[in-house]
C-alpha positions in Angstrom: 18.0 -14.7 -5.0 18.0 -13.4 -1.6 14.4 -13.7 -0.2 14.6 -12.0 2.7 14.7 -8.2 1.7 11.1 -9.3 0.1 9.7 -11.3 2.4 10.5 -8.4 5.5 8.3 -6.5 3.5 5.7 -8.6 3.6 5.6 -8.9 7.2 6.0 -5.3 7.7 9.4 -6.3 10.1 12.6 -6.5 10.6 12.1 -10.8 10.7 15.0 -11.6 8.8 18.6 -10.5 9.4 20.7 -12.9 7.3 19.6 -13.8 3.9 17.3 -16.7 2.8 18.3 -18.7 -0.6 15.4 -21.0 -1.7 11.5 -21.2 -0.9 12.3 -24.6 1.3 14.6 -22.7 3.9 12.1 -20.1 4.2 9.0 -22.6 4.5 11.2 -24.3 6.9 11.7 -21.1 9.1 8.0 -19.5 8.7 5.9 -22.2 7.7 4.8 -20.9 4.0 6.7 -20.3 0.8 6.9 -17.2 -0.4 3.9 -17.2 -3.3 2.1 -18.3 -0.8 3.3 -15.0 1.8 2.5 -13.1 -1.2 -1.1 -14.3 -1.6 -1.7 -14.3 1.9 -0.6 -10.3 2.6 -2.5 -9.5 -1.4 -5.8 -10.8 0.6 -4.4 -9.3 4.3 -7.8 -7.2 4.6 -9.9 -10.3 4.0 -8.2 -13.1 5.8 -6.5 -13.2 9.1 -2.8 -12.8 7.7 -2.4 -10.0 10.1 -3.2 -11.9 13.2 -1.0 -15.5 12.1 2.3 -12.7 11.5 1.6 -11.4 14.9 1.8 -15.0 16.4 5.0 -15.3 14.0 6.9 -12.4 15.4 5.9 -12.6 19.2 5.1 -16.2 19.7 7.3 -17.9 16.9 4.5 -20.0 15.9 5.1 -20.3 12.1 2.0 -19.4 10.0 -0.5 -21.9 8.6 -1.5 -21.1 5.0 -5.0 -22.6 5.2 -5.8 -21.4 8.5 -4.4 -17.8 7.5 -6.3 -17.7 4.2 -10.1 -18.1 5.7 -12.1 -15.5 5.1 -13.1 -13.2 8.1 -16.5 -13.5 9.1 -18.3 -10.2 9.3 
């Protein structure tokens, strides 16, 4: 299965170009599986999934599940 059609989605860009083949190559490349990108953009108005993707796109600092799953204060 070709995860990156689905996990472009998720990010709401244009990340990946060539295809991805297993959740270990995409951890690899991102920093999380893809249950875990699922979770993380089901809860995006509640946790700071939003802000990690940003640093992911612009910075390429891959995202860090625990740190993107806290809930936003406020």
């Amino acid at each position: 299965m070709n995860y990156a059609k689905e996990v472009n989605y998720y990010l709401g860009v244009n990340f990946f170009k060539a295809p991805i083949y297993s959740n270990e190559e995409l951890k690899k490349i991102i920093g999380v599986n893809l249950s875990e990108l699922r979770h993380l953009w089901l809860f995006s108005s509640k946790n700071h999934f939003k802000e990690v993707v940003e640093k992911l796109i612009h910075n390429g600092v891959k995202i860090d599940f625990e740190k993107a799953n806290r809930v936003k204060e406020g």
